[in-house]
C-alpha positions in Angstrom: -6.4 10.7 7.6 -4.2 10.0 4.8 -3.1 6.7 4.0 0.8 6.5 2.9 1.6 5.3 -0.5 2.2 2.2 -1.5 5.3 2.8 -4.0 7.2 -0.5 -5.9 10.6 0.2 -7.4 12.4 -1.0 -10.2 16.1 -0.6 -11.0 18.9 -2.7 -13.0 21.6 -0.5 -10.7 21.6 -1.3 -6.4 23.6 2.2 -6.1 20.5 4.0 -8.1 18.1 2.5 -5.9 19.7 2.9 -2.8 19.7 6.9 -4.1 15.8 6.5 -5.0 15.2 5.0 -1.3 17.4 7.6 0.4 15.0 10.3 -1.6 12.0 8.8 -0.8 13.2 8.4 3.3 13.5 12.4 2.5 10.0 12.9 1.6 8.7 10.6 4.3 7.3 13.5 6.5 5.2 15.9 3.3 4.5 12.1 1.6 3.9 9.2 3.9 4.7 6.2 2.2 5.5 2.4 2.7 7.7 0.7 0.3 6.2 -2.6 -1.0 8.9 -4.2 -2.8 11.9 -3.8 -5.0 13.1 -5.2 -8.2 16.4 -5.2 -10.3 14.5 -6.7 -13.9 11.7 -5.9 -15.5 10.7 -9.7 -15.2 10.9 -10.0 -11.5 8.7 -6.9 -10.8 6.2 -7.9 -13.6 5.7 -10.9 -10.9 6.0 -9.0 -8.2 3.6 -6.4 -9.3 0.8 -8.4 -9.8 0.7 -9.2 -6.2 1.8 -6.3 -4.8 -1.5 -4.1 -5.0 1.9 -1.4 -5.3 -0.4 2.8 -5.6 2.8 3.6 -7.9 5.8 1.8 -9.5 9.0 3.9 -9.9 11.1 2.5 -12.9 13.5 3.0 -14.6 14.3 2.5 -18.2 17.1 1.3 -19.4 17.0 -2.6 -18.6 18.4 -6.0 -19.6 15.9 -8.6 -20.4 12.8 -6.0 -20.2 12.8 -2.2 -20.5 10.9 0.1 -18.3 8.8 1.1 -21.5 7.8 -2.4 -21.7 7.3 -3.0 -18.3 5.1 -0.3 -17.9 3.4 -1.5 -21.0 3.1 -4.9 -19.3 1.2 -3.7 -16.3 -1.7 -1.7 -17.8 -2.7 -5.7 -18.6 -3.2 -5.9 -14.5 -6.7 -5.9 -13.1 -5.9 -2.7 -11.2 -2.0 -1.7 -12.0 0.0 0.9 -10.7 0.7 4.5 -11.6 3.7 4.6 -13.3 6.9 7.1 -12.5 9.4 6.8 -14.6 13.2 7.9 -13.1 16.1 7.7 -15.6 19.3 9.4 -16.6 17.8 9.9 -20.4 15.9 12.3 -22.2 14.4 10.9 -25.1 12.2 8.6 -23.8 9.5 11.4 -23.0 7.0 10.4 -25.7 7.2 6.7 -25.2 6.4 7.2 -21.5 3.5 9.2 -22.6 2.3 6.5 -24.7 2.1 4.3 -22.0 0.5 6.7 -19.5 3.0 7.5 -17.0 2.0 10.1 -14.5 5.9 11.6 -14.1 9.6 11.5 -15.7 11.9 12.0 -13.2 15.6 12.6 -14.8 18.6 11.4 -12.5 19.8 12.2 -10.1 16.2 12.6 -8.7 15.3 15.7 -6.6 13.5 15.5 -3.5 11.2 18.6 -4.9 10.1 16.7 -8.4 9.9 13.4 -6.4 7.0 15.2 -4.5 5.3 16.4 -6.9 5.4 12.8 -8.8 3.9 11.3 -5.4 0.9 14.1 -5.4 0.0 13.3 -8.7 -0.4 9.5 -7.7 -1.9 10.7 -4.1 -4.2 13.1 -6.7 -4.9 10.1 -9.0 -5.6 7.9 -5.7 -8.3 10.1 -4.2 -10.2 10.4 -7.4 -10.3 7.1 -7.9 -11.8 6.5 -4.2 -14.1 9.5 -5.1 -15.3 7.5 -8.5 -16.1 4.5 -6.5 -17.9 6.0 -3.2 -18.2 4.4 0.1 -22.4 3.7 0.0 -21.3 1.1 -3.2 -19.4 -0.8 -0.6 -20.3 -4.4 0.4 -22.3 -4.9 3.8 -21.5 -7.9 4.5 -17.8 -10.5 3.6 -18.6 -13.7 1.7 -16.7 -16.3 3.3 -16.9 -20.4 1.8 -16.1 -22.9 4.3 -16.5 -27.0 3.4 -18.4 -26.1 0.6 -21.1 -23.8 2.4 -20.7 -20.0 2.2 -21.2 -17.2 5.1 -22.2 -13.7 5.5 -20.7 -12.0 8.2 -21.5 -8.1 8.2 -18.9 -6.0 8.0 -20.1 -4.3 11.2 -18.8 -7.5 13.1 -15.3 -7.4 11.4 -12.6 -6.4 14.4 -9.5 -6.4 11.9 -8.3 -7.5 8.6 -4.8 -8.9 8.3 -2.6 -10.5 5.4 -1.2 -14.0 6.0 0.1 -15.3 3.0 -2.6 -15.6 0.1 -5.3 -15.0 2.4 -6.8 -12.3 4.5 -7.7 -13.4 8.5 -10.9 -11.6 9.1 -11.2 -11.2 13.1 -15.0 -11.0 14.7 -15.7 -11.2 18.1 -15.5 -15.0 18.0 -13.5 -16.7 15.8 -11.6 -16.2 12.8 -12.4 -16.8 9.0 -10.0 -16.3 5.8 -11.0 -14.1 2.8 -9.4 -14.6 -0.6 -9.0 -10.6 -1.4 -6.5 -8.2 -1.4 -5.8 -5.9 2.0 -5.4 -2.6 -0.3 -8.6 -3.5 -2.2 -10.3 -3.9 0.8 -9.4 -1.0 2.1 -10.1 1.2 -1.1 -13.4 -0.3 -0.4 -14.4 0.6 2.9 -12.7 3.9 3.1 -12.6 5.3 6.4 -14.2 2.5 8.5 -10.6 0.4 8.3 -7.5 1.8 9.4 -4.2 0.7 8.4 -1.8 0.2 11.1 0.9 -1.8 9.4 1.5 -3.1 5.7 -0.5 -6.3 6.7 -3.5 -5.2 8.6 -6.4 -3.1 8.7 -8.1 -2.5 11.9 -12.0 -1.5 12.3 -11.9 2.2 13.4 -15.2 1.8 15.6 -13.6 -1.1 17.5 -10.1 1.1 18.0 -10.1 1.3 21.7 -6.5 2.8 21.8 -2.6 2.3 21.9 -0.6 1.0 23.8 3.3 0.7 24.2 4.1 -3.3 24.8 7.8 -4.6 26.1 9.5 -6.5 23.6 13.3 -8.4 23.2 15.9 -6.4 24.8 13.7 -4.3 27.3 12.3 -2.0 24.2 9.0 -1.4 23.4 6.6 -1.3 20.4 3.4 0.9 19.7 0.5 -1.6 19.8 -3.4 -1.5 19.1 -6.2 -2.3 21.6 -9.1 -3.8 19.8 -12.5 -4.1 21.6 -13.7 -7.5 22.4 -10.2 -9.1 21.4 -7.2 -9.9 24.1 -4.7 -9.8 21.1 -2.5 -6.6 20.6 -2.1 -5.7 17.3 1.2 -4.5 16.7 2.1 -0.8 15.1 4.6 -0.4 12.4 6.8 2.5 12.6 5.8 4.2 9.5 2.0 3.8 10.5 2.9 5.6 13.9 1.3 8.7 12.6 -2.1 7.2 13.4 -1.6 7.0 16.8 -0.8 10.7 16.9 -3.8 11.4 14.4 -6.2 8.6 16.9 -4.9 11.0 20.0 -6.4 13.5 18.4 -9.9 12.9 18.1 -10.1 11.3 21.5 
C-alpha cells in the first residue's frame, strides 16, 4: 500500500502556485499525495520546513529575501530534509541545482508528464530509504516520561498515533500517553504495521476493524475508522480514502 507524498511548496508568485496545485490535483490519481504546506519566501518555508517532515519541497528560484538555491542549500542542514524539485521559468540555473542535490528541474509552465516523473524519483528515493533502514531495526516498545519516571509500552499495545500540536497521542487500550516524535518518522519506522488515514494519524493495521460512514453537519457523512478495543471513530480524510478501498480488499 503506498503511502501518498508528502510534497511542501514554495513560490514568490500566488498565480504560479495555484498552476503548481492545479498540476499536482492532476496527478492525484498515478501519484497520491497530500500537500503539507505552502510558502511565498524562502524564509517562511525554511521554518516551515523544519517542522513539516515535507517527502519533497517544490521551489522555485527566483525569490526576494532568499533564493530557491539557497533555500535548498539551507535544508540539507535539517536532520532529515526534503528532496528537492526545483520549478522555474529559467534555464541557467541547472548546475547550481545540481550542486545542491535536487532530484528534478521542472521549467514553467510545468507539465503534468515531467511533474510525474519528478514525484517517482522522490517515491524511488523514499522506498530506498525505507529499504536502507528495514523494519526488524524498529523499536519494540515507545519510551514515554511522565513526572519524571519513564514507560515502556510495546508497540503491540499501540491502537493509533495522532499529531496534536508538538506532540503525538499514542492510544492503548486504556489510556492515552504523548510522544515527543514526529508522525512521518514514526511511520518510516514501523512500515506496514501503521496506516495512515489522514495527515495527523496513523492507525495500528492489526487493530483496523473497518470503516464506517458517520453523519456529520448538514445530513452528510464522512468515511470513518473502527479501532478495536476503542469507542472513538477515527475520522478518514478524503485523500486517504484509497485505503478504505485497498482495506476492502484484503478482507
Amino acid at each position: 500500500m503506498t503511502t501518498p507524498l508528502r510534497l511542501f511548496l514554495v513560490d514568490d508568485e500566488l498565480p504560479a502556485l495555484k498552476r503548481l496545485q492545479d498540476v499536482l490535483a492532476d496527478c492525484a490519481d498515478l501519484c497520491p499525495h497530500d500537500i503539507v504546506g505552502t510558502a511565498t519566501n524562502g524564509i517562511s518555508a525554511l521554518s516551515q520546513l523544519a517542522e513539516a517532515d515535507a517527502d519533497a519541497a517544490i521551489i522555485d528560484i527566483q525569490m526576494p529575501q532568499m533564493s530557491g538555491i539557497e533555500l535548498a542549500r539551507e535544508l540539507q542542514h535539517l536532520s532529515q530534509p526534503p528532496a528537492v524539485i526545483f520549478a522555474t521559468a529559467f534555464e541557467e540555473y541547472g548546475v547550481a541545482a545540481f550542486e545542491v542535490r535536487a532530484v528534478d528541474y521542472l521549467l514553467k509552465p510545468i507539465r503534468k508528464e515531467r511533474l510525474l516523473e519528478a514525484l517517482a524519483r522522490v517515491r524511488d528515493a523514499r522506498s530506498a530509504k525505507r529499504e536502507a533502514a528495514p523494519l526488524h531495526n524498529a523499536r519494540s516498545h515507545f519510551s514515554v516520561t511522565e513526572r519524571g519516571r519513564v514507560h515502556l509500552i510495546p508497540v503491540s499495545e499501540a491502537r493509533y498515533l495522532k499529531a496534536e500540536q508538538k506532540y503525538i497521542t499514542l492510544r492503548t487500550r486504556e489510556r492515552e500517553y504523548l510522544l515527543e516524535d514526529s508522525l512521518t518518522r514514526l511511520e518510516e519506522e514501523f512500515g506496514s504495521r501503521f496506516l495512515r488515514i489522514h495527515r495527523n494519524c496513523l492507525v495500528c493495521t492489526d487493530s483496523l476493524l473497518g470503516f464506517e460512514k458517520m453523519p456529520v453537519a448538514g445530513g452528510e457523512t464522512h468515511w470513518a475508522a473502527v479501532i478495536k478495543d476503542i469507542p472513538e471513530k477515527l475520522a478518514v480524510s478524503r485523500r486517504q480514502q484509497h485505503v478504505i478501498k485497498d482495506f476492502k480488499k484484503h478482507v
